[in-house]
BALOBA-1460 file (C-alpha; in Angstrom, 3 decimals):
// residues 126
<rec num="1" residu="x" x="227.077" y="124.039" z="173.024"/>
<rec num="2" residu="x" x="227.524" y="127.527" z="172.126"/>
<rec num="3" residu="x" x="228.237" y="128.886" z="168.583"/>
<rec num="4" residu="x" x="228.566" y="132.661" z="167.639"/>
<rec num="5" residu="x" x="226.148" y="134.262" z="165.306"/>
<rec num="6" residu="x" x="228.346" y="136.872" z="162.825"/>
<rec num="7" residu="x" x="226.412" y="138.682" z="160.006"/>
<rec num="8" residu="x" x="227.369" y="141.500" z="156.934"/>
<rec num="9" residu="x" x="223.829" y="142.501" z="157.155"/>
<rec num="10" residu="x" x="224.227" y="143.547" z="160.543"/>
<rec num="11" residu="x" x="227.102" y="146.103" z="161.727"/>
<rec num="12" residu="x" x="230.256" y="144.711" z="162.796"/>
<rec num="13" residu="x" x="230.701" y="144.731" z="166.748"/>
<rec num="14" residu="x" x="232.547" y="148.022" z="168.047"/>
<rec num="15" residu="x" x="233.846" y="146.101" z="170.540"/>
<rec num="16" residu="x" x="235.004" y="142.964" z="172.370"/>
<rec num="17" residu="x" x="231.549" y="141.014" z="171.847"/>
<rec num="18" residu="x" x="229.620" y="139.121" z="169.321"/>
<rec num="19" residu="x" x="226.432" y="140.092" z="167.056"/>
<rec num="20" residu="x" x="224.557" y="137.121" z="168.970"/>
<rec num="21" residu="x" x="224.965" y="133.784" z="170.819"/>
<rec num="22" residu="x" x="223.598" y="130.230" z="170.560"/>
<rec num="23" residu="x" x="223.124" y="128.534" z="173.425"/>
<rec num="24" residu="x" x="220.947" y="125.817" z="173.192"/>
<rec num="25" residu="x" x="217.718" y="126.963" z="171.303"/>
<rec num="26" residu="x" x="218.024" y="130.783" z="172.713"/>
<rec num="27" residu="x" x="219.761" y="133.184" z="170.645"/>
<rec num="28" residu="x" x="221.162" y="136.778" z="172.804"/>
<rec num="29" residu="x" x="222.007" y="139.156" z="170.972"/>
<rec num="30" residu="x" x="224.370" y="142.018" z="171.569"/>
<rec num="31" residu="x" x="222.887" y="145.444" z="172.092"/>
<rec num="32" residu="x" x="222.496" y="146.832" z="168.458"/>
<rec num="33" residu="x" x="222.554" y="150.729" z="167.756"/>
<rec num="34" residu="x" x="221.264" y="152.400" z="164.942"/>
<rec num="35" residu="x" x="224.814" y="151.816" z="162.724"/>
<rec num="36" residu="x" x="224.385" y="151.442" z="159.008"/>
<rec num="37" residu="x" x="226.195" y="147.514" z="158.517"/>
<rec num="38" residu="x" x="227.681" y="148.979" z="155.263"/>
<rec num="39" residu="x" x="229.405" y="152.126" z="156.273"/>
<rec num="40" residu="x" x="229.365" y="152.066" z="160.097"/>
<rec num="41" residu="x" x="226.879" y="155.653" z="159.872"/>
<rec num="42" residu="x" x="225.103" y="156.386" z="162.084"/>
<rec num="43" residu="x" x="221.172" y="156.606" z="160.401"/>
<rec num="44" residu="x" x="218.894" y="158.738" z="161.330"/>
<rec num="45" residu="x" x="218.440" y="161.505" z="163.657"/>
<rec num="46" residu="x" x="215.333" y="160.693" z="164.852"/>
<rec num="47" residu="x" x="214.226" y="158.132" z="167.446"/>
<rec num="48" residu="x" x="212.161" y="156.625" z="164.724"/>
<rec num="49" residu="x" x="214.303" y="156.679" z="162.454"/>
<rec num="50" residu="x" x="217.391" y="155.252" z="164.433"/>
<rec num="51" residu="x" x="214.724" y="152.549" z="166.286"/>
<rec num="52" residu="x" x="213.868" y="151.302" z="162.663"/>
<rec num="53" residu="x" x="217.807" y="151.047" z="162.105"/>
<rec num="54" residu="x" x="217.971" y="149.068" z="165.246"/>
<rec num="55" residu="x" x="215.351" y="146.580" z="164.594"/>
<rec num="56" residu="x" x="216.670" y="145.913" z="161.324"/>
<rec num="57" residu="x" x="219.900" y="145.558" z="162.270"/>
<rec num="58" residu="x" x="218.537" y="143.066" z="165.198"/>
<rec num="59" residu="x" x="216.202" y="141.082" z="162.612"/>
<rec num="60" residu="x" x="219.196" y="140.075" z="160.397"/>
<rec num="61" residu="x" x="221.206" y="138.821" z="163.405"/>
<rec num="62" residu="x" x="217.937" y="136.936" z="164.168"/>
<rec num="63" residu="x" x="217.931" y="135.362" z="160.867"/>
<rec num="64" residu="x" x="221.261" y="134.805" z="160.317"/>
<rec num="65" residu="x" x="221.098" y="132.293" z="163.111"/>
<rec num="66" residu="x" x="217.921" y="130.630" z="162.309"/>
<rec num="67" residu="x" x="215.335" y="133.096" z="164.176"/>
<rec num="68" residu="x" x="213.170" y="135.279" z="163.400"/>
<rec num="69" residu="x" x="211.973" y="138.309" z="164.964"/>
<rec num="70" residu="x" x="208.160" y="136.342" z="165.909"/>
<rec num="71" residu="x" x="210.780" y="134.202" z="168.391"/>
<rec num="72" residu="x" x="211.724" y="137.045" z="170.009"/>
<rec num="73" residu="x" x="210.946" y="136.157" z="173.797"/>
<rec num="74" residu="x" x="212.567" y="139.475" z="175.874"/>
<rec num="75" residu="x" x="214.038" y="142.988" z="174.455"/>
<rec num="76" residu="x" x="215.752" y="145.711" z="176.537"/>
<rec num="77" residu="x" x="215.665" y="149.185" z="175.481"/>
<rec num="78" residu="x" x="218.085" y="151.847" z="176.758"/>
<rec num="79" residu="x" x="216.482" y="155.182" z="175.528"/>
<rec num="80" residu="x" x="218.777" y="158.270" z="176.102"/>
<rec num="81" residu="x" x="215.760" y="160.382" z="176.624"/>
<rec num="82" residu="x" x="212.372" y="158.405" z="178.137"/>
<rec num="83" residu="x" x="210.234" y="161.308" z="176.472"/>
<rec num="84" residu="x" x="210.754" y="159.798" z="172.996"/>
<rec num="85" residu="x" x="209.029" y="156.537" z="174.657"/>
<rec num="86" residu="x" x="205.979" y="156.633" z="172.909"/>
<rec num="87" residu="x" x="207.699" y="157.585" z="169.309"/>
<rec num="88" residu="x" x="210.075" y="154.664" z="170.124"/>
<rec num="89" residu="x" x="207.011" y="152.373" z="170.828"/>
<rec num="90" residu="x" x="205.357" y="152.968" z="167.552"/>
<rec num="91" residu="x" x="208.142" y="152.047" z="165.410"/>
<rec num="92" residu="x" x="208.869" y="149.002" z="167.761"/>
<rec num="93" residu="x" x="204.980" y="147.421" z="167.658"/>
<rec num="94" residu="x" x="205.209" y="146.966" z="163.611"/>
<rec num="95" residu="x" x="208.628" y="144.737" z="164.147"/>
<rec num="96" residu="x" x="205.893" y="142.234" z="166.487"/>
<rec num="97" residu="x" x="202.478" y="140.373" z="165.860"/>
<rec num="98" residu="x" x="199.918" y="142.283" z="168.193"/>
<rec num="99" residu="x" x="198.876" y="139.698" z="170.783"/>
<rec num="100" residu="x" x="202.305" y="138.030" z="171.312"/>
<rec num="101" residu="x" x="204.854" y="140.841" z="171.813"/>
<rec num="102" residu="x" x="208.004" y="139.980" z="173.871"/>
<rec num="103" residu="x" x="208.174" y="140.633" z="177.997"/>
<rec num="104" residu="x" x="209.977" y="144.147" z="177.758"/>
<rec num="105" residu="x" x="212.338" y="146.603" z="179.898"/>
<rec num="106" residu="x" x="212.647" y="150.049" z="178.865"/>
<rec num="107" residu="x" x="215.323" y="152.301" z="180.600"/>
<rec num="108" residu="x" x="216.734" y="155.420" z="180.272"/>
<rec num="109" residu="x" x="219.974" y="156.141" z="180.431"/>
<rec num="110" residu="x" x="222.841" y="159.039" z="180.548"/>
<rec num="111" residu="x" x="224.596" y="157.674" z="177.187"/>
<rec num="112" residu="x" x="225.149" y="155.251" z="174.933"/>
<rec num="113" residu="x" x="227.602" y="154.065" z="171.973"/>
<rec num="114" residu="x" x="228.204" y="156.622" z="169.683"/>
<rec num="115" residu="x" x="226.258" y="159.153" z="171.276"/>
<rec num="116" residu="x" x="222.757" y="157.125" z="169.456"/>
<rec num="117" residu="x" x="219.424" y="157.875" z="170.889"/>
<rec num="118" residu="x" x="218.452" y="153.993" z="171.190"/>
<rec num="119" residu="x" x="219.735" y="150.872" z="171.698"/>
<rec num="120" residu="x" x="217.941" y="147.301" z="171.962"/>
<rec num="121" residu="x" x="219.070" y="143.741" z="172.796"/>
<rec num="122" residu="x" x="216.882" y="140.534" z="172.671"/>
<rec num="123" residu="x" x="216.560" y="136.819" z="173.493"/>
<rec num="124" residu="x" x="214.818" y="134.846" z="171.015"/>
<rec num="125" residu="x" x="214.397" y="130.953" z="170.373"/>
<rec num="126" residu="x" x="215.216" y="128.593" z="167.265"/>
């Protein structure tokens, strides 16, 4: 059975599409961008800064439906720029325990939402 994960801590969806899915103990969740859940900002201009945003912003989905960023089995990242890889990388490792980071795709693309420098999406478990 599914059931639709919805959180304040997380931005609202600028679109036709849920925060995050439960379908039997996996949890997808929508591609997140760097959006402030209060105000709908944009934060940071960085890619640090807006891949921190991000991975907050995909951690409270997580626990809103029971999850937790350790159950995180697969991420894609769409990086405007694939040059900002490596300072992407380093903010992304301290969201993981070393030795049991997710299976990974990293792409760069022409655009995203909003113009943002990063976007990530993930599968985890309950």
């Amino acid at each position: 059975m599914r059931k639709i994960i919805s959180t304040k801590a997380a931005p609202s969806a600028i679109g036709p599409y849920s925060q995050g899915n439960i379908f039997g103990n996996l949890i997808f969740t929508s591609g997140q961008v760097p959006l402030d859940p209060e105000t709908g900002v944009i934060i940071g201009t960085s890619v640090e800064e807006q891949t921190e945003q991000v991975l907050k912003n995909i951690k409270a989905i997580l626990e809103e439906a029971g999850s937790s960023m350790n159950k995180v089995l697969k991420t894609t990242v769409f990086m405007k720029n694939m040059k900002d890889f490596t300072a992407m990388n380093a903010v992304y490792a301290k969201y993981f325990i070393e030795g049991s980071y997710p299976s990974r795709s990293a792409v760069e693309v022409s655009r995203l939402p909003k113009d943002v420098l990063v976007e990530i999406e993930t599968i985890a478990y309950l």
